[in-house]
RODO-2510 file (C-alpha; in nm, 4 decimals, decimal comma):
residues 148
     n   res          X          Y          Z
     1     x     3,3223     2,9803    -3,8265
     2     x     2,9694     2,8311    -3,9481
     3     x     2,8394     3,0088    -4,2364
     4     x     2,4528     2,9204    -4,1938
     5     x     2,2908     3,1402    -3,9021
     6     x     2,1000     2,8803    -3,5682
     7     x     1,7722     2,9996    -3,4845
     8     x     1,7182     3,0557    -3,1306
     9     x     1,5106     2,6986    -2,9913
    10     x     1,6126     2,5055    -3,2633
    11     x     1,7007     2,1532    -3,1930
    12     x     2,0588     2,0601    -3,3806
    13     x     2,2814     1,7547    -3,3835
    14     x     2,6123     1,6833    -3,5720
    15     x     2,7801     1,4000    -3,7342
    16     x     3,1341     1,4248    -3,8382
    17     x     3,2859     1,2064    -4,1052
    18     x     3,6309     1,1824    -4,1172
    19     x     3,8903     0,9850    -4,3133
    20     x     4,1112     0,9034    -4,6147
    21     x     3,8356     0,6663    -4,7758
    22     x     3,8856     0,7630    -5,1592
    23     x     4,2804     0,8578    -5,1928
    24     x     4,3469     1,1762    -4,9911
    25     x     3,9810     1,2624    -4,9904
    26     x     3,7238     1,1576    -4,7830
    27     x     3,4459     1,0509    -5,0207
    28     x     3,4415     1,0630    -5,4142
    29     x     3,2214     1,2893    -5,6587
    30     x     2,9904     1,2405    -5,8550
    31     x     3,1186     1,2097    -6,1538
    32     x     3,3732     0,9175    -5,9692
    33     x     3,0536     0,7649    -5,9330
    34     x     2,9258     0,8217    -6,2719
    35     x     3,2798     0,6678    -6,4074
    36     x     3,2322     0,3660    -6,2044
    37     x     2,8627     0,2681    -6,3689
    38     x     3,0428     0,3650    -6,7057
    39     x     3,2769     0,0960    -6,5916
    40     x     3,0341    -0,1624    -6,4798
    41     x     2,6403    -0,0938    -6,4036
    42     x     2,7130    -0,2939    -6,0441
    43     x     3,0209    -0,1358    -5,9784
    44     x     2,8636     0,2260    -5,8888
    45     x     2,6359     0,0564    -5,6726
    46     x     2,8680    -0,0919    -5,4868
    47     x     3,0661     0,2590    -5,4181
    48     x     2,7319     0,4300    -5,3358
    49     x     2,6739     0,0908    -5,0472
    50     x     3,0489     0,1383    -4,9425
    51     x     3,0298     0,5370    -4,8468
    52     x     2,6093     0,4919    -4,7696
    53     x     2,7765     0,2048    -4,4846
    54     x     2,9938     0,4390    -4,3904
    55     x     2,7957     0,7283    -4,3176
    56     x     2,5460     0,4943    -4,1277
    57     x     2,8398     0,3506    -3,9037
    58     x     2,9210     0,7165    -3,7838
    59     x     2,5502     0,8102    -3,7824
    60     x     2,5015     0,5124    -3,5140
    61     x     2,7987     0,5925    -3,3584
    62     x     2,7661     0,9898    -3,2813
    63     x     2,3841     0,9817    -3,2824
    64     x     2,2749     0,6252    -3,1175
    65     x     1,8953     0,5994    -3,0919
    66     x     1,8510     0,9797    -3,2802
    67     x     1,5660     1,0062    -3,4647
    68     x     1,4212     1,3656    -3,5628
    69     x     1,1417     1,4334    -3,4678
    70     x     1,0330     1,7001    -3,6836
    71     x     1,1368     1,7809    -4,0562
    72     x     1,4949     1,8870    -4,0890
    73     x     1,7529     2,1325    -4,2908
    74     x     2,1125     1,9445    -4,3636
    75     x     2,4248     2,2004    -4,3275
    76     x     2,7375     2,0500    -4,4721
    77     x     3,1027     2,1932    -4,3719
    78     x     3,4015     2,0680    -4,6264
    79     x     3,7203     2,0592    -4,5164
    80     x     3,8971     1,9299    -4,8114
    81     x     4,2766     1,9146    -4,8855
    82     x     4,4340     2,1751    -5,0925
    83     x     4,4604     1,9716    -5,3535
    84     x     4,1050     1,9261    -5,3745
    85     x     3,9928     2,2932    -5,4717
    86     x     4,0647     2,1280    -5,8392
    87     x     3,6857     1,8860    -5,7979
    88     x     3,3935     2,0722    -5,8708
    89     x     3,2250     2,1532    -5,5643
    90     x     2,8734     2,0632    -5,6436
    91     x     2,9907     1,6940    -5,7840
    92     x     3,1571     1,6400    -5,4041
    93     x     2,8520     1,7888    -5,2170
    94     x     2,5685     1,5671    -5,4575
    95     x     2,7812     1,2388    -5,3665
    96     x     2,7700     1,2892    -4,9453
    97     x     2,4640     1,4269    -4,9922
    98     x     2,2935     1,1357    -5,1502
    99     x     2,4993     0,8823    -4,9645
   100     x     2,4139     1,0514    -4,5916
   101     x     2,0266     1,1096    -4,6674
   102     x     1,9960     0,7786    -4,7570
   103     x     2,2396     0,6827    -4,4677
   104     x     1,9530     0,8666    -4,2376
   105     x     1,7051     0,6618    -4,3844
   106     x     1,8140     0,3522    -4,2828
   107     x     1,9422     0,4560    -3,9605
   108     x     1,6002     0,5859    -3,9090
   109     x     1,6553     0,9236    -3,8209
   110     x     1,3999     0,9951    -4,0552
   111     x     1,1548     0,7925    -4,2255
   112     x     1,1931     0,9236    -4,6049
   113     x     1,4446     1,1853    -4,7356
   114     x     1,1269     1,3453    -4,9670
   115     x     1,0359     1,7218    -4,9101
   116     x     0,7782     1,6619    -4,6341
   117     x     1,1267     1,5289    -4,4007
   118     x     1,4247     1,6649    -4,6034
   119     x     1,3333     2,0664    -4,6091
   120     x     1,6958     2,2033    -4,7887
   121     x     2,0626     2,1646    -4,7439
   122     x     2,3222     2,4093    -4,6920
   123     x     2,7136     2,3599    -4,7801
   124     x     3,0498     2,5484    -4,7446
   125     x     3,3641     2,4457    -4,8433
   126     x     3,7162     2,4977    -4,7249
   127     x     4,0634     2,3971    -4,8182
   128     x     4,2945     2,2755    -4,5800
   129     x     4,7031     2,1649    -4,6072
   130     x     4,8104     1,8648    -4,5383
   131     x     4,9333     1,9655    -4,2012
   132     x     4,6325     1,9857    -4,0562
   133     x     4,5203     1,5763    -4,0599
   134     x     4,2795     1,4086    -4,2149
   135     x     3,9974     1,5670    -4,4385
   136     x     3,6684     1,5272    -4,3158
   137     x     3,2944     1,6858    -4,3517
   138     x     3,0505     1,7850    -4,0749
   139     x     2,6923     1,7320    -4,0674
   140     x     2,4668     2,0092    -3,8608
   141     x     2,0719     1,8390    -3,8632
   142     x     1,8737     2,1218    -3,7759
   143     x     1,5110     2,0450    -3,7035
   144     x     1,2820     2,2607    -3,7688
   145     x     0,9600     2,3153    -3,5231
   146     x     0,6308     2,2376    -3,7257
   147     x     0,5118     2,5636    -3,5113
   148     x     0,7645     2,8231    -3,6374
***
């Protein structure tokens, strides 16, 4: 089922974030995140800290004492609810995206999220009824040998 194709040797870990945390989603877009600065300047920081605390917790959690060792590629996997194939892609991906680099940052996985660390990101999405739980997004960090 992944979409994005492992090199042979390559050194990979995962982080899976999973939960109701804004409505039936699991995080907001970005353009929930733009409304909530609209609404107050502090306010969008706030929801940035909340889902930035909560990709940290699961970071710790699935990866204790992880740090990459050489620069990395993200590759995100959506599994949104049906109802969700109505939010633009990009705005949902931008929001996780931001909040989980930086969410590596502090959990010092890797020491800045600039291009000499953060190489590119992958991301598929897929739509899922209700039946099937809880929507949720998986992380793949693939690190990528400086000798290749």
């Amino acid at each position: 089922m992944l979409q994005f194709e492992i090199p042979e040797n390559c050194i990979m870990a995962k982080v899976i974030i999973s939960g109701n945390y804004y409505g039936s989603k699991t995080f907001p877009s970005l353009n929930n995140l733009l409304a909530e600065y609209g609404r107050h300047p502090k306010g969008g920081g706030a929801m940035k800290r909340k889902f930035e605390k909560i990709c940290c917790d699961e970071i710790r959690m699935q990866l204790p004492g992880y740090t990459a060792k050489n620069p990395i590629i993200l590759h995100y996997r959506f599994f949104e609810p049906l109802d969700g194939h109505y939010r633009d892609n990009m705005n949902i991906f931008s929001m996780a995206d931001k909040c989980f680099e930086d969410a590596l940052q502090v959990c010092k996985v890797i020491p800045n999220d600039n291009p000499k660390f953060m190489l590119n990101t992958t991301h598929d999405f897929f739509y899922l009824p209700e039946r099937y739980g809880e929507p949720y997004f998986e992380v793949y960090i693939e690190e990528i040998n400086d000798s290749d």
